[in-house]
N, C-alpha and C positions, 0 to 999 in steps of 0.2 A: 610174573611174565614180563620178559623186559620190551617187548615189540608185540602189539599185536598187528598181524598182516592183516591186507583187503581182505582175501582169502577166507581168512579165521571168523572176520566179521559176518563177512556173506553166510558162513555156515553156522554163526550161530542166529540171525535172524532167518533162514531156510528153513533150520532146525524146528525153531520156538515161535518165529511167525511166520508160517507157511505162505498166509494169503500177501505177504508183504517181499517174499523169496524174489520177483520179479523186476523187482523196482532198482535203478541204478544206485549203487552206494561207491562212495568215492570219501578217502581220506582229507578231513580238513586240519589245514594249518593253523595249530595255535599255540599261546606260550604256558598256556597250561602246563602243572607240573603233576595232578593226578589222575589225568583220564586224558583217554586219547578220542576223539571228536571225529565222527563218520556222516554226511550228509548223505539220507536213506531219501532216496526221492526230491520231490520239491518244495514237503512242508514238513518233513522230520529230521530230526539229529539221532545220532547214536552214541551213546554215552560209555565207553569202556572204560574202567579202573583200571590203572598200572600198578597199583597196591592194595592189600585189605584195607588201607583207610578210607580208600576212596570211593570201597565196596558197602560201609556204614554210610557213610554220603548219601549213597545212590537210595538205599533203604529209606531212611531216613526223608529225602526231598520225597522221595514217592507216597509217603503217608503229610506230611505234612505240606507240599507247594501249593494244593488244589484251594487249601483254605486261607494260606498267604494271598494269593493270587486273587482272593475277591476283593482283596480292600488295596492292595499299590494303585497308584495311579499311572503304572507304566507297564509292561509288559512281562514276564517272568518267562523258564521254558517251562511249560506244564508237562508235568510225567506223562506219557500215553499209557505206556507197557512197561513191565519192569519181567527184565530175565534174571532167569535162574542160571546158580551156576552149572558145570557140568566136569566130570574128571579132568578136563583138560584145564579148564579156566575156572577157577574156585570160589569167583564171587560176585555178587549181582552186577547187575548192567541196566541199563533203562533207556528206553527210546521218548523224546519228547518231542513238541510241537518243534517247527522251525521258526525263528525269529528273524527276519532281513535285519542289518544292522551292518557297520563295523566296529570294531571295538577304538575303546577311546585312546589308544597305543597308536592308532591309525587313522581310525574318522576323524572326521576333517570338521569340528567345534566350531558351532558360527562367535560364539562366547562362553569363553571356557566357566566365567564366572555362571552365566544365569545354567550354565550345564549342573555344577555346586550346587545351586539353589535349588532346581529342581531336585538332585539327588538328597539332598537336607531336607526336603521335603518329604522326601519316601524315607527318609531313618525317623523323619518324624512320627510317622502313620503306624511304620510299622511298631514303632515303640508304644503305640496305642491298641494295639492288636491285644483281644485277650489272652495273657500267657499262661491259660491254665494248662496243665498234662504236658508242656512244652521241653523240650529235652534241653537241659542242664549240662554245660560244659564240660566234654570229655573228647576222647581220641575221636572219635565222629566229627567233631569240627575243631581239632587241633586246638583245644582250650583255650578258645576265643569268649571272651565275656571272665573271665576269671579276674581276681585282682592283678596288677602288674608286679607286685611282691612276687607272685609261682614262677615268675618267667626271668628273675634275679639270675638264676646260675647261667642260665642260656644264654641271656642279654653279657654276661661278663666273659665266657667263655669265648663267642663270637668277639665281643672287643678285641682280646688277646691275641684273637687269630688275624684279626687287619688292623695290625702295626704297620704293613707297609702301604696303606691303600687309605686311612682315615688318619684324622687329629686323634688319637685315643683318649689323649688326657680331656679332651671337649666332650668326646661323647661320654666318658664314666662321669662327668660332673653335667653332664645335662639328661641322663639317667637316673643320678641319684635325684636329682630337683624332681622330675620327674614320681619315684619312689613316696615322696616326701603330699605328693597330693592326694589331699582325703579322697580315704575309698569312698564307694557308692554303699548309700546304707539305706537304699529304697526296694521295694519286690524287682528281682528281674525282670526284665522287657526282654522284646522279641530282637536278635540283630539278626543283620547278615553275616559280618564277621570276616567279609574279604573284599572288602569296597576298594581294589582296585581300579585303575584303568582298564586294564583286560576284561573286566569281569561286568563294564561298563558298552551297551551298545550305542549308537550314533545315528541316527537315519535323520538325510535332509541337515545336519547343522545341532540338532538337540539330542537330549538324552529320549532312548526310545523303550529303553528295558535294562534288567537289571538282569544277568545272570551269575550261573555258576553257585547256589544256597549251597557248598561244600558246609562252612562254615558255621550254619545255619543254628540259632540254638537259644535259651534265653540267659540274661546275665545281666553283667555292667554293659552300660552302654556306651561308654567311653568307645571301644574300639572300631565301631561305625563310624568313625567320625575321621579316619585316619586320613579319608579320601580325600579331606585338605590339603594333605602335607603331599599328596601326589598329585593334584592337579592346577594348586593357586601357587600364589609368591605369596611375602609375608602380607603385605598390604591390603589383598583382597581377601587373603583367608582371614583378618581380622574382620575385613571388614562381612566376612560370611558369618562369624562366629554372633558379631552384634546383632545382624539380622534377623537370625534362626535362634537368639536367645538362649544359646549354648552356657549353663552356667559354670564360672570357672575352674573348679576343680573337676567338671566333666572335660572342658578343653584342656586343660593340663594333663591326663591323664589319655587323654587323646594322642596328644603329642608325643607322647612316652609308651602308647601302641605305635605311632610311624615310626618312630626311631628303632625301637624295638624288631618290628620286623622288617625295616631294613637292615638294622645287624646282623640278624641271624641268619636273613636269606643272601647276603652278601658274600660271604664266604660260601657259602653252600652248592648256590646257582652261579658264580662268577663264570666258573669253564663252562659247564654246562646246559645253561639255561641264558644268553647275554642278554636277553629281553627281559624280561626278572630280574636279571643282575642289576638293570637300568633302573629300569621300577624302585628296586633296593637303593640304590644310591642316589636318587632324587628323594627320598624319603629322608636318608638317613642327612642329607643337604639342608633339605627347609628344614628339619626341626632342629639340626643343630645352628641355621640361620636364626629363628626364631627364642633360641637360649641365648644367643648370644646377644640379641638385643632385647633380652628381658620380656617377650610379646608372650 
């Protein structure tokens, strides 16, 4: 379904939650790229999939966010309801709590750094979280937590395709260094998997909640860690690394998840997505900042 209308929405919470049919729903803007976001009232969201990917997602956070959510020390959306599909729309949906916030694409950061800290603080927690029964990287969360070796073809194909938009010869050699950092050869932990700014709320000046678990899964932890390469310059994102005791072949391989999915979502999102495209190119920026001054 390439659009879902107000319309469509209304009718399927009329449909599947009757007692909920009354309540004003209005389409919200965002740069999300697999669900389209419906504000149902005054303290819920409505979560629509634009693809079957984004229909494992929904599955997915609704059995697992209820028990994330006891131990962050920020906010999460917690599932309320979770819809079924129906001939017309073929894959689940979910309504969750409302969070006040803006995202960090927009809200307004009293300190971008201690915003870092606190968000380094909740990769910390949650990589402490028991990962027993916990879902192992696959199309559900866009195999995030894998080694950076499965994402070689991706990462090189994307190169090729912006020739006229990046240094190439910098990115395939801060790639390959990248490549070249020990894998993680510890039990997987818990990540998020898509620690952008967007995926980041704001209220008052601080970080206030973490959403969008698209991602959600257990693995390497490296790729948690990407939200440096989006949010700091080189300086403080070292100096975030020493703080949070990031050891280096995890920041190395961190580095080489930004870059990574800035290449690939660079070309993909440029026309259609320019918010993401942004996202992508300040990624693919500081890390290759950071290659080239060896950090």
């Amino acid at each position: 379904m390439k659009e879902t209308k107000l319309s469509f929405a209304h009718k399927l919470i009329s449909e599947q939650f009757p007692n909920w049919a009354d309540l004003p729903i209005n389409r919200f803007n965002s740069s999300g790229t697999d669900n389209i976001i419906y504000r149902l009232g005054k303290n819920m969201a409505v979560r629509l999939p634009s693809n079957e990917g984004g229909s494992l997602q929904i599955k997915k956070e609704y059995q697992w966010l209820p028990f994330i959510e006891k131990h962050l020390p920020v906010s999460v959306p917690t599932p309320i309801a979770l819809g079924n599909p129906i001939e017309e729309y073929p894959w689940h949906w979910s309504v969750y709590k409302w969070i006040d916030g803006e995202d960090a694409i927009t809200g307004r950061m009293d300190d971008p750094y201690q915003v870092a800290i606190d968000l380094g603080q909740c990769v910390k927690v949650l990589q402490r979280i028991d990962p027993s029964g916990g879902p192992t990287p696959g199309d559900h969360n866009f195999w995030r937590g894998v080694p950076l070796a499965m994402r070689d073809e991706y990462v090189r194909e994307a190169i090729a395709n912006l020739q006229n938009d990046i240094d190439t010869n910098l990115a395939t050699l801060a790639w390959e260094a990248a490549l070249k950092a020990p894998i993680w050869g510890k039990d997987p932990v818990w990540i998020h998997g898509d620690l952008l700014a967007g995926n980041l709320l704001i209220n008052q000046g601080r970080l206030c909640a973490i959403i969008d678990f698209g991602g959600l899964g257990i693995g390497d932890p490296a790729c948690d860690w990407l939200f440096a390469w989006s949010l700091l310059s080189v300086k403080t994102r070292e100096k975030l690394r020493k703080e949070l005791s990031v050891d280096e072949a995890t920041w190395e391989r961190g580095r080489g998840w930004a870059l990574s999915v800035g290449l690939i979502a660079l070309p993909y999102y440029k026309i259609s997505n320019p918010v993401f495209a942004g996202i992508a190119r300040r990624l693919i920026e500081e890390a290759l900042e950071d290659y080239k001054k060896g950090v």
